[in-house]
C-alpha positions in Angstrom: 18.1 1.6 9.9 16.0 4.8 9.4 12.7 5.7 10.4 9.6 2.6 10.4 6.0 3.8 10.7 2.3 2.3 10.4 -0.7 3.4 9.0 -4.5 2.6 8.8 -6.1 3.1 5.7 -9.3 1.6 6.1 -9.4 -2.5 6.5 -5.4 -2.6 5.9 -2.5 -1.3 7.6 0.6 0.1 5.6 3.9 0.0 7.1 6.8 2.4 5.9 10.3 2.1 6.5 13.5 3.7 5.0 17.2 2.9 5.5 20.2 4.5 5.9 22.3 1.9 4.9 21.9 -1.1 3.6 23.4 -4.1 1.5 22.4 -6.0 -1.5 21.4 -9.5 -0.1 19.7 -8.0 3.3 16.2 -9.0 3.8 13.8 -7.6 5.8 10.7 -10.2 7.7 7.3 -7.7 8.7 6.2 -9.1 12.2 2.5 -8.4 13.9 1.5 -9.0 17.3 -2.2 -8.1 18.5 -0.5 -8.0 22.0 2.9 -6.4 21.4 4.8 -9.5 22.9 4.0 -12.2 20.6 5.1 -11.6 16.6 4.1 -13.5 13.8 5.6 -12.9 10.7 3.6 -11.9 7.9 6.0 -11.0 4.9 9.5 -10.4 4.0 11.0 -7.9 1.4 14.2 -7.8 0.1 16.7 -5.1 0.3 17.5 -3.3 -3.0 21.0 -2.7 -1.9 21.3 1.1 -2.0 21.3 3.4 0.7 18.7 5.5 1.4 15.6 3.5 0.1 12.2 3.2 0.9 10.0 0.5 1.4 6.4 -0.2 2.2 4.2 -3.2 3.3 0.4 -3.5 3.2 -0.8 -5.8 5.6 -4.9 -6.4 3.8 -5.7 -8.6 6.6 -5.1 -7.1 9.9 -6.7 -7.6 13.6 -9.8 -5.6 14.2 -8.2 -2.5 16.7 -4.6 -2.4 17.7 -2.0 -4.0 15.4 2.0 -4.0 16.4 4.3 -4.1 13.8 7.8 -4.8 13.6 11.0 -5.4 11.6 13.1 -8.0 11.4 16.2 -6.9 10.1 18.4 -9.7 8.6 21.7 -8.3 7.3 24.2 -10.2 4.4 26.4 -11.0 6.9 24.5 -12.9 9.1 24.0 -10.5 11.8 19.9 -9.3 12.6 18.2 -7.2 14.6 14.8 -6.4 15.2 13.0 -2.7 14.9 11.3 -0.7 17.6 7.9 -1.8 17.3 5.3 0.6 15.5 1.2 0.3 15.6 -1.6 1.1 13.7 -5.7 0.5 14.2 -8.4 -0.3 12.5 -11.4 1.1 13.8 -13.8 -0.8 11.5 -14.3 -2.8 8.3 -13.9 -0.1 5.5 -12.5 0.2 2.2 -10.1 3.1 1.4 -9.2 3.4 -2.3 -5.0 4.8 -3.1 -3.7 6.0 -6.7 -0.6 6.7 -6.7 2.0 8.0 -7.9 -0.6 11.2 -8.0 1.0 13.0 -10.3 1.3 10.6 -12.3 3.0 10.9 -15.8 3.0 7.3 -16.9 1.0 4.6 -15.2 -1.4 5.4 -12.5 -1.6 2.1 -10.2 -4.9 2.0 -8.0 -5.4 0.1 -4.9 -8.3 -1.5 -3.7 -7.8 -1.9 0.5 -10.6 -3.9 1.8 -13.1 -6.4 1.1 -14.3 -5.8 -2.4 -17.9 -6.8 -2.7 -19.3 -8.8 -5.7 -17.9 -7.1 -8.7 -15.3 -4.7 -8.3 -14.6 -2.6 -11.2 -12.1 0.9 -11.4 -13.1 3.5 -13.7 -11.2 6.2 -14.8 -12.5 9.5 -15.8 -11.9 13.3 -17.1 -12.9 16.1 -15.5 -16.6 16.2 -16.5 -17.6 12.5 -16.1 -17.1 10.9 -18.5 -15.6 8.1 -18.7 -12.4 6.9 -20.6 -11.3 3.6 -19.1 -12.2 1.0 -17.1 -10.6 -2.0 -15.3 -11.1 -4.9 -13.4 -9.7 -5.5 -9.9 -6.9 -7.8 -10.0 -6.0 -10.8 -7.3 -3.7 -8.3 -5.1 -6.5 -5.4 -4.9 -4.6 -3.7 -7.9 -5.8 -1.9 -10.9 -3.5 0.0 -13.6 -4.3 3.1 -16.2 -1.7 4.0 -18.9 -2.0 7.3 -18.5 1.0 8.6 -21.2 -1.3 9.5 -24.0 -3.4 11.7 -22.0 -3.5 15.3 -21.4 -2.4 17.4 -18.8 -5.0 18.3 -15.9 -7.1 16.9 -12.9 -8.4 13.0 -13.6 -11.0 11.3 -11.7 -10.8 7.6 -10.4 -14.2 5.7 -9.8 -14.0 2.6 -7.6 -17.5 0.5 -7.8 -18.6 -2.2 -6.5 -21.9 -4.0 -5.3 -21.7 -2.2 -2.0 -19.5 1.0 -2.5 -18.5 4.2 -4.7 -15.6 6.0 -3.8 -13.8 8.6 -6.3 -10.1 10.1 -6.1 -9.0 12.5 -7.4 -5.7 12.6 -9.8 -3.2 15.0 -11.4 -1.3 14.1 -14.5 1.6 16.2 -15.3 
C-alpha cells in the first residue's frame, strides 16, 4: 500500500490513495468514523490490478467537522488489512465546483460537490463570455464538455444555480 490522504472540498471529502502493489481481484472498502473508533463503511472500489495506480473516493455526504477515514484492504488471496486512518473537515455547508483533467484535451468532466439548489446548470465558456455550451447536472453531481473540436487557450466553466455562481477556470491543450 502507498500513501492514503483526505481532503475537504467544500460539503464533500475526497480521499486519495495509491498502491505500490496490487492484484487484479483486490478490493478496496472506504470506512468513516466521526469518532475515529467506530467505522462504517461507505464504498468499495476495485483494484485495477496494476502496480502503481491511483484511486480516489468522494464521500458527498460527510459529518459536519471531523471525518476519519480509512481503508480496508482486501487482497485476492484472502488476506486484509486495514489503512492508517486519515481525516478531513468540513467547516460548513458549501459547494466547491472541480474540472478536471485541467488541461484537458478531450472531455472536460465537471463536478458539482454540494447541495445543488433548484436548478443546477454548467455552462461553459471562451475567454470573453460568451457562452458555447451548456449542461445539466447529472444524478452523481457530474457534468461533461467534449472539448476536442475546440481551440487551444484558457476556457471558462460557469456553475449556476438558484443560490450560487462559481466559475473555474480551464486550459485546453
Amino acid at each position: 500500500m502507498g500513501d492514503i490522504k483526505a481532503t475537504n472540498i467544500g460539503a464533500a471529502n475526497r480521499v486519495d490513495w495509491n498502491t505500490k502493489k496490487e492484484e487484479a481481484g483486490d478490493r478496496f472498502v472506504i470506512e468513516r468514523s466521526a469518532d475515529a473508533r467506530n467505522f462504517t463503511a461507505i464504498g468499495t472500489t476495485d483494484a485495477k490490478g496494476i502496480s502503481d495506480s491511483r484511486y480516489s473516493f468522494i464521500d458527498a455526504e460527510p459529518y459536519m467537522g471531523i471525518n476519519y477515514y480509512r481503508l480496508l484492504v482486501l487482497n485476492n488471496n484472502g488476506s486484509q488489512y486495514y489503512t492508517k486512518v486519515v481525516n478531513a473537515t468540513v467547516k460548513g455547508q458549501g459547494l466547491q465546483l472541480e474540472a478536471f483533467p485541467n488541461p484537458v484535451r478531450e472531455v472536460l468532466t465537471v463536478r458539482v460537490n454540494g447541495k445543488v439548489t433548484g436548478n443546477g446548470e454548467v455552462s461553459l465558456l471562451d475567454a470573453s463570455g460568451r457562452t458555447l455550451a451548456k449542461a445539466s447536472i447529472e444524478t452523481n453531481g457530474t457534468a461533461t464538455f467534449n472539448m476536442q473540436h475546440l481551440a487551444q487557450g484558457m476556457y471558462l466553466v460557469k456553475f449556476t444555480d438558484d443560490a450560487t455562481t462559481q466559475t473555474l477556470k480551464v486550459t485546453k491543450d
